[in-house]
Each structure stands twice: as C-alpha cells, then as structure tokens.
C-alpha positions in Angstrom: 115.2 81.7 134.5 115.7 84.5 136.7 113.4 87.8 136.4 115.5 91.2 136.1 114.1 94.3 137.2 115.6 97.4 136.7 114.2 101.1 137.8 115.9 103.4 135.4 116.3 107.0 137.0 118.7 107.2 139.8 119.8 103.1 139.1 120.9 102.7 135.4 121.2 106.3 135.0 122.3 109.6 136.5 119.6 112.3 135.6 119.9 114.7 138.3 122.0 117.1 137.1 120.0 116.8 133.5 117.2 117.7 135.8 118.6 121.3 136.4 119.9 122.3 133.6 117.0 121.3 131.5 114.5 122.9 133.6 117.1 126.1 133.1 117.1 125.7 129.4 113.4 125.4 129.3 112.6 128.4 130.8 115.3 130.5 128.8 113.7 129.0 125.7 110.4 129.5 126.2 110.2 132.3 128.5 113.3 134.1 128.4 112.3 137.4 129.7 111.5 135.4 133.3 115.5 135.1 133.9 116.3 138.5 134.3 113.0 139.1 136.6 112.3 138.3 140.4 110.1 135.3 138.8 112.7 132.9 137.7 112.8 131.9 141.2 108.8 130.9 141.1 108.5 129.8 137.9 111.8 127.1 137.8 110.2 125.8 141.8 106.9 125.8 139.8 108.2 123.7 137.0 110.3 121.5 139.6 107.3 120.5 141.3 105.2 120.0 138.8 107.5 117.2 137.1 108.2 115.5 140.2 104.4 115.2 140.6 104.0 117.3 144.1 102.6 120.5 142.2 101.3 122.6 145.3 97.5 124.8 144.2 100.0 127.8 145.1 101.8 127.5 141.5 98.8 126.4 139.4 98.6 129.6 137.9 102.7 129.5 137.0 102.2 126.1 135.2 99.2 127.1 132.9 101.0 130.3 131.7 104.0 127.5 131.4 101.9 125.1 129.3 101.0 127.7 126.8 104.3 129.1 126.5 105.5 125.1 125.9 108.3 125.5 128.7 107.2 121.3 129.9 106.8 120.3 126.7 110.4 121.9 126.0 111.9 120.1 129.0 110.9 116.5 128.0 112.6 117.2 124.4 115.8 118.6 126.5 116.3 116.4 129.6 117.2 113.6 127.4 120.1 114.9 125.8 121.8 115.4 129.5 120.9 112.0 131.2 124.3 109.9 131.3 124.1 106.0 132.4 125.8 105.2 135.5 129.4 102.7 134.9 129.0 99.4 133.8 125.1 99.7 133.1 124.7 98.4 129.4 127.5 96.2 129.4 125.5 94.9 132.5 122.1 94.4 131.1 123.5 93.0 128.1 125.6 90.2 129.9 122.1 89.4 131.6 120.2 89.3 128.6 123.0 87.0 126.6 122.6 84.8 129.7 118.9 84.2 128.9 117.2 86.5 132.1 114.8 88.0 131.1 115.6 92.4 131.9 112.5 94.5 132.5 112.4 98.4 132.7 110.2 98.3 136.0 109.9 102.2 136.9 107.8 105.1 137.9 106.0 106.9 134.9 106.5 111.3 134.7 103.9 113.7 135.5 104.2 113.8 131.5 102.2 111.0 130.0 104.5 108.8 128.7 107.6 110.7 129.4 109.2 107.5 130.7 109.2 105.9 127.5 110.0 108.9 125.5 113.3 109.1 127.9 113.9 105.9 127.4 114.3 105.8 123.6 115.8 109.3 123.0 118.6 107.9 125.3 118.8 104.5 123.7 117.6 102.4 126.4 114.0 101.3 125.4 116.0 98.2 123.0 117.8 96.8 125.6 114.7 95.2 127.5 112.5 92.4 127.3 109.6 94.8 128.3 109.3 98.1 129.6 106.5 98.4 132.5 105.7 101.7 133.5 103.4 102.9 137.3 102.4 105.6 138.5 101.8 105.2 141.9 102.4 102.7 145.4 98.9 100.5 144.5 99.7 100.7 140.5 103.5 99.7 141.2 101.9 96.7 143.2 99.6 95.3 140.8 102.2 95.7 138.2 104.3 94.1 140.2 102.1 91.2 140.6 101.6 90.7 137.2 105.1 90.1 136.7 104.6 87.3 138.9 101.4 85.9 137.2 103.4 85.6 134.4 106.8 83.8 136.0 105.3 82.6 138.9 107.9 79.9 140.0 110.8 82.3 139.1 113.3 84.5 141.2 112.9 87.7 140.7 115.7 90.3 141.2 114.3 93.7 141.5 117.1 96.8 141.4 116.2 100.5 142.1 117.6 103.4 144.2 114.3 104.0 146.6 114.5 101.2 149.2 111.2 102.8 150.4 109.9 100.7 147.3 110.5 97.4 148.6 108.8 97.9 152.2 105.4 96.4 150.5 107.0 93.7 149.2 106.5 90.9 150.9 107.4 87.9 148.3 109.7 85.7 149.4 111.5 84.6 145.5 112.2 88.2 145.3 115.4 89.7 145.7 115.5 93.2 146.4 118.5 95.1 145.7 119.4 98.8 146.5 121.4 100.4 144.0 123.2 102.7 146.7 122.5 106.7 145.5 123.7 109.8 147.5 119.7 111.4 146.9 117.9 108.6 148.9 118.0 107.1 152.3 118.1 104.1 153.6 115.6 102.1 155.1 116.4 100.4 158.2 114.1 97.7 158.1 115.6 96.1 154.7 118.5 95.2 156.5 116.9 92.7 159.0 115.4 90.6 155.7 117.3 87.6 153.8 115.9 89.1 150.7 117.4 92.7 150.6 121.1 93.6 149.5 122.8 96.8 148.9 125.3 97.2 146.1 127.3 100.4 145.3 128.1 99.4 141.8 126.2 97.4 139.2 128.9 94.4 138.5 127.7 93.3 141.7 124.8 92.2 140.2 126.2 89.9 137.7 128.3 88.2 141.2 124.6 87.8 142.2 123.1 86.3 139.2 126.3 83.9 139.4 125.5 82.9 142.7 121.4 82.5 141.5 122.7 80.0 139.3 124.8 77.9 141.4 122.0 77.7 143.5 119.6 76.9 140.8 122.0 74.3 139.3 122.4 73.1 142.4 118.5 72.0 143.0 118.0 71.0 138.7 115.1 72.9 138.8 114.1 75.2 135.6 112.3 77.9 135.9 109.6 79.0 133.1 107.1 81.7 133.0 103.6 81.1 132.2 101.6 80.6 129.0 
C-alpha cells in the first residue's frame, strides 16, 4: 500500500488570486471608509502579513483595530468561496483512493487556528481524504511527518506539494518526493541530484507514478501494511 500525501494550497488548488480579492473584500466589508483613505495601502500589507504568519511589530496596532472590526474573521468566511482546484485534482485523488492508497491532506495550518480545515470543508475537500494532518512549523511538519511513518512504516510514501524547500529535511529513503511545479516558488537545486525527488507540471503524472509503484511492488510480492 502506497502512502499519498498531498499539500493543498498551491498543489491541489489555486488560492492565490482568492488571496487578493478576499483580503479586498474584507476590508470593504468591515472597514469601508479605509478604501478611499491613504490607509488601504497599510492596512491590506497589514492583513497580508498577518495571514501568511510574518506579521512585522510595525502593523500590530493595524491588526488589533482589524480584529475588532472582524476584517480576519471576514476573510476566512470569504477566501473559500474564490479558491478553484487546479485540473485533474479530484478525479486524481479519487482514482488513488479507488485503488486502495491511502490520500492524506499533509499541509501547513493558517495564522487562523484551524483555518486549514475550515478551507478545506467550505471547498469540499476535507471528504476526500483518509486523514487530514495539519503543522505549523519546520520541527511540527517533521514530527508529523514521522508519525506518518510510525504508522506505515514499511510503506512508500509519495509526498506532493509546491515548496521543494519542504523536502530538504527529509532524509527517508521510501519516500518520494514530488514537486508539483508552481510559478510562486523556486526550485531547489539540490532535489535534483536525489533518486527520490521528481517534478511534475500536471497532476496525471502522478497516477503514471503510482502505476509504476506498483509494477515495482508486484514485481518483488511484497505487501505493504501499516501498523496496529
């Protein structure tokens, strides 16, 4: 049994552009007297910042008067609506799933305490996994990570996101690493000297790759199971 992975922003979905405009609707919502004034600037940076988690002490003072005016909670109940999955992504996890892997949401949690799961069901996405594991940082990512393997410990484990940068601390050897290529990230020379690290530009590629896991895993007649 192989061990899917899948980050969700950026690999099975396009949420960049729902970024922007729901951080514009927001603010028009909650504080519409801001887009007329020289503040919009500030206070859109302000809320940009503070959702992607590098809130500087400089805008503190923009996101407290943006917490009582409910601008972040406004953003969370908005940004789904605009988030569109990349081709082929369902129809791809599905086809996993039918073929017994087992298909894990492995991503990043939001500033916003469970905002990664809230995103995931107001877009529909939270039924179509095994298991939905969320981190919040490099160490937390790692020890969820390792987890995973407690639990199948013998199996491959495919791992797909759009931040290569990711996969520089892993170091296990029955894990494939795959890049979902993205125009927002770089690459990561190193990757490209391992065995273990593809790029693909679309997601069908990955069902080619879980055709070729089980060749190979036909091939030796040995089964993998998790642990109990």
């Amino acid at each position: 049994m192989t061990v899917y992975l899948f980050d969700f922003d950026g690999t099975l979905v396009d949420s960049t552009q729902a970024v922007e405009k729901a951080l514009r609707l927001a603010i028009e919502k909650t504080v519409p007297a801001v887009i007329e004034s020289d503040l919009y600037d500030e206070y859109y940076k302000a809320l940009f910042l503070f959702i992607k988690g590098r809130l500087t002490y400089r805008h503190l003072g923009v996101i407290h008067e943006l917490v009582a005016q409910g601008t972040i909670h406004e953003y969370y109940s908005l940004m789904p609506r605009f988030i569109r999955d990349f081709p082929h992504a369902r129809r791809v996890v599905r086809k996993l799933r039918r073929r017994g892997r087992t298909v894990i949401s492995f991503s990043g949690e939001h500033t916003y305490p469970g905002g990664k799961v809230l995103f995931l069901k107001k877009t529909g996405w939270y039924d179509e996994f095994d298991e939905i594991i969320t981190f919040k940082g490099t160490r937390d990512m790692l020890q969820k990570f390792g987890t995973v393997r407690e639990l199948y410990p013998d199996c491959p484990v495919v791992w797909i996101d759009d931040s290569p940068s990711r996969f520089t601390y892993i170091l296990d050897e029955n894990a494939l690493l795959v890049q979902k290529a993205s125009p927002y990230k770089s690459d990561v020379a190193l990757l490209f000297e391992r065995d273990n690290f593809v790029k693909i530009t679309s997601l069908r590629e990955l069902l080619e790759i879980d055709d070729s896991l089980m060749e190979f895993g036909d091939g030796t007649g040995h089964q993998c199971t998790g642990s109990q």
